[in-house]
C-alpha positions as CSV (number, residue, x, y, z in Angstrom):
1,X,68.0,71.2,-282.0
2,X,66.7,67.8,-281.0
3,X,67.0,66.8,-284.9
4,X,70.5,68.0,-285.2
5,X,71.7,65.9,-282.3
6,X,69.9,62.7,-283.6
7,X,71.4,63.5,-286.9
8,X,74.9,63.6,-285.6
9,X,74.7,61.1,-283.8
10,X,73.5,58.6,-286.4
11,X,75.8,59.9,-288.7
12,X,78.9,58.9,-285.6
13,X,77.2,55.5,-285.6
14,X,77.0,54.7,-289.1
15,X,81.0,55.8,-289.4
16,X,81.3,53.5,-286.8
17,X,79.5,50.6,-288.3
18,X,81.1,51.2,-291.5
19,X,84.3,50.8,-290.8
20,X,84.3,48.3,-287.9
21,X,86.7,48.4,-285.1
22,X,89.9,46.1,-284.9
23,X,88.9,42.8,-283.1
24,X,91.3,41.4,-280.3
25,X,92.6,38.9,-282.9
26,X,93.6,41.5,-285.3
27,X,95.3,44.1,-283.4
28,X,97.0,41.1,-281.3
29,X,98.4,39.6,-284.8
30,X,101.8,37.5,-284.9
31,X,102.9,39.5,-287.3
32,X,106.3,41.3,-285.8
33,X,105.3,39.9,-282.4
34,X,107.9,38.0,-280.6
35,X,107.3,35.2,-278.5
36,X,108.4,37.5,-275.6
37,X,105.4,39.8,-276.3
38,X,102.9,37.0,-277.4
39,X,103.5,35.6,-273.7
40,X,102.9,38.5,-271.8
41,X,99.9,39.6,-273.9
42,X,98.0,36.0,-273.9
43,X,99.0,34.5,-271.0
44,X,98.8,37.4,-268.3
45,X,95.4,38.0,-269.3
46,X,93.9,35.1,-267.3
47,X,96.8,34.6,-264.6
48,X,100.5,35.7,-263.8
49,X,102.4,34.5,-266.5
50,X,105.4,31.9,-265.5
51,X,108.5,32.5,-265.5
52,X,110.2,30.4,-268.3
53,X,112.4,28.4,-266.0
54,X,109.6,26.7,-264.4
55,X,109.2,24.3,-266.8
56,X,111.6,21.7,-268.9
57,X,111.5,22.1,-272.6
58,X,109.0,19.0,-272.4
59,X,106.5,20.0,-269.9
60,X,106.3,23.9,-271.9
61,X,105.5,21.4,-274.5
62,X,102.6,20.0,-272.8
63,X,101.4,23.4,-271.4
64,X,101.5,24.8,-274.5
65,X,99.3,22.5,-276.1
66,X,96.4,22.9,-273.7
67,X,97.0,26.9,-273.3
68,X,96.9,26.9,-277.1
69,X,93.3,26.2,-277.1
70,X,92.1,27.9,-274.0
71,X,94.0,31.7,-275.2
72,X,92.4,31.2,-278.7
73,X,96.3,30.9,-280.3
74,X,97.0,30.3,-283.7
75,X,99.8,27.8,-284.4
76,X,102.3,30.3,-285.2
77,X,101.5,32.5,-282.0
78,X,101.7,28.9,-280.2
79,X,105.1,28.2,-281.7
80,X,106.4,31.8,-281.1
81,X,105.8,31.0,-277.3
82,X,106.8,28.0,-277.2
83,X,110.1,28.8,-278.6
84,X,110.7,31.9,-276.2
85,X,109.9,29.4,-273.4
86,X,112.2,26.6,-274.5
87,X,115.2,29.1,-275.2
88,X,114.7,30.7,-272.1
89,X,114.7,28.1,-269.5
């Protein structure tokens, strides 16, 4: 019995291994995502997201450039954001 067990389970493990799970990155991929979504998804993660009015166009600018870096963005994700921000204050 003990045999079967270990066999099933390294059989589950080496399905698992095999085909990898989706990383954060993928599953969280631009693609399709608006800016909207991008915001609420990368910037609520570490603290309460702002609302857009908060900031002028200029200052979203400026936050946008350091948040980039720290949330792991790509450019497009970045400029998705940014663009919600901008036409939304």
């Amino acid at each position: 019995m003990r045999r079967f067990v270990f066999g099933v389970l390294l059989t589950v493990l080496g399905l698992v291994a095999a085909t990898g799970g989706v990383s954060a990155k993928e599953e969280k991929s631009s693609t399709g995502w608006t800016g909207a979504r991008l915001y609420e998804a990368t910037c609520a993660r570490c603290h309460a997201a702002r609302p857009p009015v908060e900031h002028s166009d200029k200052r979203w600018k400026i936050v946008m450039g350091h948040m980039r870096v720290r949330a792991n963005l790509t450019a497009e994700e970045s400029q998705k954001i940014l663009e919600y921000l901008q036409n939304s204050n």
